[in-house]
C-alpha positions as CSV (number, residue, x, y, z in Angstrom):
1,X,-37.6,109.8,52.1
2,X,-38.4,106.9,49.7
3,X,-41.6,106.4,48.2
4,X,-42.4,103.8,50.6
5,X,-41.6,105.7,53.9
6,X,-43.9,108.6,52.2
7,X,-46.4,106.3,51.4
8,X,-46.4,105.0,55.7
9,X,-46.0,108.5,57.0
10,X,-49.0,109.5,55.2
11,X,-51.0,106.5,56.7
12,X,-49.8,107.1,60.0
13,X,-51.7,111.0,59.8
14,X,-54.4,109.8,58.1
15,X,-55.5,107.3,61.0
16,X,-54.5,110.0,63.4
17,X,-56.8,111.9,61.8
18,X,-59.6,109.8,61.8
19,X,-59.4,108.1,65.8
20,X,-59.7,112.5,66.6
21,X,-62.9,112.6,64.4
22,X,-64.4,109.2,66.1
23,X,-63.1,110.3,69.4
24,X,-65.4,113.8,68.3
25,X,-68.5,111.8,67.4
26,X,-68.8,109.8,70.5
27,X,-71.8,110.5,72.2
28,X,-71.7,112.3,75.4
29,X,-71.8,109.5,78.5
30,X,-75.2,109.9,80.4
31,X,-74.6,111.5,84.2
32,X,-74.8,108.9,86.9
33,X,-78.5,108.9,88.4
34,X,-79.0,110.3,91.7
35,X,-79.5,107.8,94.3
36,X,-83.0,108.3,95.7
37,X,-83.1,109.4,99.5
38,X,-84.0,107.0,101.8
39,X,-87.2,108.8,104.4
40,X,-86.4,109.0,107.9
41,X,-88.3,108.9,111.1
42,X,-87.2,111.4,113.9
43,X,-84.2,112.0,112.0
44,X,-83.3,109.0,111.6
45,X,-82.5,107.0,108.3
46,X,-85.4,104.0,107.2
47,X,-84.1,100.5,107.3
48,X,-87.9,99.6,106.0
49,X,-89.9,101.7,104.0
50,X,-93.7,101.2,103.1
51,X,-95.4,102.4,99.9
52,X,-98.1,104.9,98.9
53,X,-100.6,102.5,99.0
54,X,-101.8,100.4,102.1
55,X,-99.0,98.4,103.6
56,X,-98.4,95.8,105.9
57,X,-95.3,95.8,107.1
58,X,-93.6,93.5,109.8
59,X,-90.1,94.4,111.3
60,X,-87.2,91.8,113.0
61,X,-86.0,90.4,115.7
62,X,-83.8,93.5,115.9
63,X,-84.5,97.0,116.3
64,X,-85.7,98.6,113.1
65,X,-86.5,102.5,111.8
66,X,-89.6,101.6,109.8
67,X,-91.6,104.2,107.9
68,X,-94.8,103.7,106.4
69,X,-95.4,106.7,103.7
70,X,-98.6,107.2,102.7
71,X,-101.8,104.6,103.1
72,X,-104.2,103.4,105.7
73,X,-100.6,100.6,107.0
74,X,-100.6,97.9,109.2
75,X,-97.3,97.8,111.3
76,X,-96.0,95.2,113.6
77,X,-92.4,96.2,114.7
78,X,-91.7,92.6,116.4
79,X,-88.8,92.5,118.2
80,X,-85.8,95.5,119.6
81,X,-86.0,98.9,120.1
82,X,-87.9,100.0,117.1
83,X,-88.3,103.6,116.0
84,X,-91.7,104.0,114.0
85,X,-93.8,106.2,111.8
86,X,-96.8,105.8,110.4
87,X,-97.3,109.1,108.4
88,X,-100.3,110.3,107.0
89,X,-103.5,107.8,106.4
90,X,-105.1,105.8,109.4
91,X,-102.4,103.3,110.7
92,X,-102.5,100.4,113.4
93,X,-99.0,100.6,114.8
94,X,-98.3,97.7,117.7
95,X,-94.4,98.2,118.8
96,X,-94.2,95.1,120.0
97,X,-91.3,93.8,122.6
98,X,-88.6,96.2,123.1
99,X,-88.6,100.2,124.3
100,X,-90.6,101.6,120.7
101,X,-90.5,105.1,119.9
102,X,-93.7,105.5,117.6
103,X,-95.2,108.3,115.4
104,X,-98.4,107.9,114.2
105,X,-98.5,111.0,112.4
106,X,-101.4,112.4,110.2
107,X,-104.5,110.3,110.0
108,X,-106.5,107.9,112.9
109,X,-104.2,105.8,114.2
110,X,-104.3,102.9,116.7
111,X,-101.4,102.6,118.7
112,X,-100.6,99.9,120.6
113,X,-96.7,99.9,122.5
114,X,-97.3,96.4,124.0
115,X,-94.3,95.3,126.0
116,X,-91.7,97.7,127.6
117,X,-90.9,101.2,128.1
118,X,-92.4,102.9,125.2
119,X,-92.8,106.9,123.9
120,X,-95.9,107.3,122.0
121,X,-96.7,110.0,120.2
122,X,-100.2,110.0,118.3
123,X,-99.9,113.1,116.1
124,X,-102.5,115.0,114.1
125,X,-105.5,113.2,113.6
126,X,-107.9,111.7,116.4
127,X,-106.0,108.4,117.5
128,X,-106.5,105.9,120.1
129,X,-103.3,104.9,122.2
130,X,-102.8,102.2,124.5
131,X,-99.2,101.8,126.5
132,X,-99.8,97.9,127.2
133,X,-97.6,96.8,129.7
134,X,-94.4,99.1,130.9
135,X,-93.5,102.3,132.2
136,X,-94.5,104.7,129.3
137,X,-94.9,108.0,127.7
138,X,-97.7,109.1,126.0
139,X,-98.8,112.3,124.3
140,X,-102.1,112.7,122.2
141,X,-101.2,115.4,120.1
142,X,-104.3,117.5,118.5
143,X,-107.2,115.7,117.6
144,X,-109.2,114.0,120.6
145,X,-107.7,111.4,121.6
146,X,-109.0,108.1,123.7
147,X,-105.0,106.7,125.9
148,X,-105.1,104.0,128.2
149,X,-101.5,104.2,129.6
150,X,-102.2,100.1,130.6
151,X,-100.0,98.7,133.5
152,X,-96.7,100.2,134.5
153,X,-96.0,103.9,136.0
154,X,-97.4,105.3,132.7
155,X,-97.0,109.3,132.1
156,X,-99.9,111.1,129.7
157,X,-100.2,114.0,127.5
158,X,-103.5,114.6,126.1
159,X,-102.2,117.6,124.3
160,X,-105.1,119.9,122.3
161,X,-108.3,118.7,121.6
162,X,-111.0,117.0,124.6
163,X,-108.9,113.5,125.4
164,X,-109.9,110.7,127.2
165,X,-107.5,109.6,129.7
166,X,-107.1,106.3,131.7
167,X,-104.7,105.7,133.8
168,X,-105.7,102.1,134.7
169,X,-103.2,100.4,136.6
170,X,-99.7,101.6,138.2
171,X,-98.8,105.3,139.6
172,X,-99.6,107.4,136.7
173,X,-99.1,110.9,136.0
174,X,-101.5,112.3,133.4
175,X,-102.1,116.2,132.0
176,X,-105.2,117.0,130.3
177,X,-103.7,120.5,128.9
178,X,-106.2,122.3,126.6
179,X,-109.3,120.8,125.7
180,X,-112.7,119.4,127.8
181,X,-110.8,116.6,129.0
182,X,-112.4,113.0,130.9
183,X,-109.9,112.1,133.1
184,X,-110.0,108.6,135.2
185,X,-106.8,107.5,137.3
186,X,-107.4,103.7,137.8
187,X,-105.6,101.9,140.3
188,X,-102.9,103.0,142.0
189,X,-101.8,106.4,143.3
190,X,-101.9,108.7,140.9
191,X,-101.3,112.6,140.0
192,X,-103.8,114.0,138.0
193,X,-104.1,117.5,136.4
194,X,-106.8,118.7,133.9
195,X,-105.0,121.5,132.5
196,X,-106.6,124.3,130.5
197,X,-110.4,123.9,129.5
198,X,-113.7,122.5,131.8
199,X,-112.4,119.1,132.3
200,X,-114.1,116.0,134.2
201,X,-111.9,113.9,136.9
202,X,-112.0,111.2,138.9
203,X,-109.8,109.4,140.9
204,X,-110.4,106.2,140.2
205,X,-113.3,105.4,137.4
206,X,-116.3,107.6,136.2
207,X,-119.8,105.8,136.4
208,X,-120.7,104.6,132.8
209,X,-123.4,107.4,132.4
210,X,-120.8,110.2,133.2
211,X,-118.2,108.4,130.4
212,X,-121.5,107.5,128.0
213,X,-122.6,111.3,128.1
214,X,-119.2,112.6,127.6
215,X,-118.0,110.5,124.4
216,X,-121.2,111.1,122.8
217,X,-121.0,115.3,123.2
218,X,-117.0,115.0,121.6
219,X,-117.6,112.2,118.9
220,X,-116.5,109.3,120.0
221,X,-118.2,106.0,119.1
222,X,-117.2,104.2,122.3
């Protein structure tokens, strides 16, 4: 080997050498982030999510999955077949047109299905429900509850806690299960069942003393 071709060889392990001890020094690449998880309602994965805070939140045309989180939220589904919950705090949920599935969750929430065939759940807290127009479902949860199923052959849950039930119009159906339940059918021919507890029932509409007297001895305003 010449001098020269000594003097290359060398050069060639020498920058060998020092690419290794570079390639040693790099800094170890930061791990990819976890993507957050998007909240579900009833299973289902949130195409719009509210805050922590106090939302107002307005869906499409379409159907959506909207969630609220935490807050006292304001929630307008709009149009489609919307699956809704409101979660804990006191939320005004109106499903709008479509058949709504809606949650209020913890908290006192005003439920409102509006048009179509909605299911209704009012969760926890002491909510008010009203079917609007349609054939619905309703169920009151714990907490008592004021429902008006609206028009449509409306079917009602009151659930735990001393409910007040209407009917109003349309062949309702409506359980008072466990609680000292006020029960009024409305019009139309309807099957009424008090359930567990001393509950008060009529046919058609109590006489405003008999529904004063009662709101007032379970704490509601109206």
């Amino acid at each position: 080997m010449t001098a020269r071709q000594h003097k290359v060889a060398a050069g060639v392990v020498a920058l060998m050498t020092a690419s290794a001890s570079a390639l040693l020094a790099l800094p170890a690449q930061a791990a990819t982030p976890t993507a957050a998880k998007v909240p579900t309602c009833h299973g289902l994965p949130a195409t719009i999510v509210g805050t922590s805070g106090d939302d107002e939140i307005v869906g499409t045309a379409g159907s959506d999955i909207i969630v609220g989180l935490a807050g006292d939220d304001e929630i307008d589904g709009r149009g489609g077949n919307d699956v809704i919950c409101g979660n804990s705090g006191d939320d005004e949920i109106e499903g709008g047109a479509g058949n709504d599935t809606i949650f209020g969750g913890a908290g006192h929430d005003e439920i409102d299905g509006e048009s179509g065939k909605d299911k209704l759940y009012g969760g926890s807290g002491w909510d008010e429900i009203d079917g609007g127009r349609g054939a619905d479902k309703i169920w009151g949860g714990a907490g008592n509850d004021q429902i008006e199923g609206g028009s449509g052959n409306d079917r009602i849950s009151g659930g735990s806690g001393s409910d007040h039930l209407e009917g109003e119009a349309g062949k309702d159906k409506i359980w008072g299960k466990s609680g000292q339940d006020l029960i009024e059918g409305g019009l139309g021919a309807d099957r009424l069942s008090g359930g567990k507890g001393k509950d008060t029932v009529y046919r058609r509409h109590a006489p405003d003393r008999v529904e004063d007297r009662w709101e007032r001895a379970h704490g509601f305003d109206d």
